[in-house]
Every structure is written in C-alpha cells, then in structure tokens.
N, C-alpha and C positions, 0 to 999 in steps of 0.2 A: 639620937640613936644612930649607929653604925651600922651599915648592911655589910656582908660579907657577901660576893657567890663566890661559891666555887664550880670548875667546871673540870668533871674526870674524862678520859678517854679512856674510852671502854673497849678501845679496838686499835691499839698500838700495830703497829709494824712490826713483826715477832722478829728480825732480824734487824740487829746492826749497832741497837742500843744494850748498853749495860747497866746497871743498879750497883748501885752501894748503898751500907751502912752508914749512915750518921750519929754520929753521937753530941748530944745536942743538953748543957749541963742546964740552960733555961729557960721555963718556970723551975722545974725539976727534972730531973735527969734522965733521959730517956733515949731511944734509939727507933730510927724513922730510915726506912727503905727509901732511897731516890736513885734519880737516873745522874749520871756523873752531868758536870757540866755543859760538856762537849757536846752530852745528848739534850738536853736542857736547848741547848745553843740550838740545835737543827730545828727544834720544836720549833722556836721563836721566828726562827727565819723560814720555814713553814708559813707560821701565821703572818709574816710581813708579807711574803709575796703572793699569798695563796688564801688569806681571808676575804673574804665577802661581808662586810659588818652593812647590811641594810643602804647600801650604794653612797656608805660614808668612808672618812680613814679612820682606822684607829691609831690613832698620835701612840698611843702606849706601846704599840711593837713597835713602833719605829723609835721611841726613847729608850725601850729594853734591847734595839738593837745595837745601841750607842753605850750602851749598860754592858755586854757580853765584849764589846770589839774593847772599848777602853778598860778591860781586866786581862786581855792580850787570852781568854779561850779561845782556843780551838774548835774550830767547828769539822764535829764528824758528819763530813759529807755523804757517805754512806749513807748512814741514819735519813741524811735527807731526802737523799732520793728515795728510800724506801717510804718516807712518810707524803712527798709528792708520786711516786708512783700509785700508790693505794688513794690520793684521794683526786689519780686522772689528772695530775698538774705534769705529769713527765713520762710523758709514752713513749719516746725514741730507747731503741734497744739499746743502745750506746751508754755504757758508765756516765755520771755526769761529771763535767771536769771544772774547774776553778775557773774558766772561762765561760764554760756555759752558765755556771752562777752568777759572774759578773752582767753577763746577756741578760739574764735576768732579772736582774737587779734594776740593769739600764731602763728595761723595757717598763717595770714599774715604775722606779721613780720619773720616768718621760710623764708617765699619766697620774705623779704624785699631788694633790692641792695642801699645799706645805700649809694654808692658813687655816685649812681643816683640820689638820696631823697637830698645829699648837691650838686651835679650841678644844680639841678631845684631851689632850692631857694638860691642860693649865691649869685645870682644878685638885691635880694629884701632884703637884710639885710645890716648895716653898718655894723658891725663886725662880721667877719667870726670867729670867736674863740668860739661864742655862740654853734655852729654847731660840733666842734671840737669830742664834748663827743657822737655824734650821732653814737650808735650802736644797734647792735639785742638788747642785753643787756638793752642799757638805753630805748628803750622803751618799753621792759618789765614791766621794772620797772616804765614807766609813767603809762601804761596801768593798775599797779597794784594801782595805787593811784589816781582810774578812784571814784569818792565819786558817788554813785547812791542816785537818786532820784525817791522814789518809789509812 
C-alpha cells in the first residue's frame, strides 16, 4: 500500500504569486489551476529555509531545491518575501535583495547536518549516488546559481 498526504495552504500571501492553467492530456484530459513555477520556486525555498520538521532536516527541500536551480527557474523573490513576511521569517522593512537571500541561505546551511538532509530522502530516490556530492559546499554553490525573478 502507498500512502499519499497531501498538504494545502489555506492562507497564501494574497500578493506577488500568480496561477495558471494547465492542460494536462494524462490519465484523461483535463485542466488543473497552478501557481507558475517561479511561484512553486518561492514556496520551496520558503520551506528550505523556514521549516521546522520536528528539530530534523528535510533532505526533500533541499533535493527539490537542486530540482528548481538545475531547470534554470526563476525564483520570484517577491513571492518570497511575502510568504517569509506572513510567517515572521522577514521583518526588516527593506525589499529583500539577492544578497540577503544568499545571507540566508549561508546562515542555514552553516547549521545544515548534510547526513540527515541524505537519511530523509534516500528512501525517495532510485539512485543514491545523485545525493553522494551533497555538502555545506555544494549548496552553496546551488544557492549561488539561485536566477531571481524581479
């Protein structure tokens, strides 16, 4: 047996994200509301730098963040801060800039446990070798090649 959750937000950021259409031809053809990528992207990096999973890491935002940078999206900044503003991750009146993202980025991955981040997603991948390069380092270096969308 396969478990699914799914988890909705009930209380978006009413500013900064947009929606589209999909049209989607399989099982059968049909068409599904989503937020474009970009906004997809902010969620995610939301949940890498601003989740609380039970004083663990979750390996899957930091693999989904490796997922969004190596498809070269954009990340709407924007979006972000309004979704760190609303949940008290980004109280300075100040726009956030591509440098304070990387601050914080730094600041997390300083107190990352990379051997925790591959026990939580080693059971959601086929090959464990993908995971192999995961250091402070390599996501630095994701983090650095984060493309903003202004």
């Amino acid at each position: 047996m396969i478990k699914i959750r799914f988890e909705v937000d009930t209380d978006p950021p009413v500013d900064g994200a947009m929606t589209e259409n999909a049209l989607l031809l399989l099982p059968s053809p049909f068409s599904v509301k989503t937020f474009r990528l970009e906004d997809l992207f902010a969620g995610k990096v939301h949940a890498t730098l601003c989740r609380e999973w039970k004083g663990r890491v979750k390996g899957r935002d930091w693999y989904d963040l490796v997922w969004f940078v190596s498809r070269n999206i954009p990340l709407n900044i924007n979006y972000l801060e309004q979704r760190m503003r609303q949940s008290g991750y980004w109280t300075l009146k100040a726009k956030m800039s591509s440098e304070d993202l990387l601050n914080l980025f730094d600041q997390k991955i300083e107190k990352l446990d990379i051997n925790s981040a591959k026990d939580d997603i080693i059971n959601f991948i086929r090959d464990s070798s993908q995971i192999e390069i995961w250091s402070k380092d390599f996501f630095r270096q994701i983090a650095g090649k984060i493309k903003i969308n202004l």
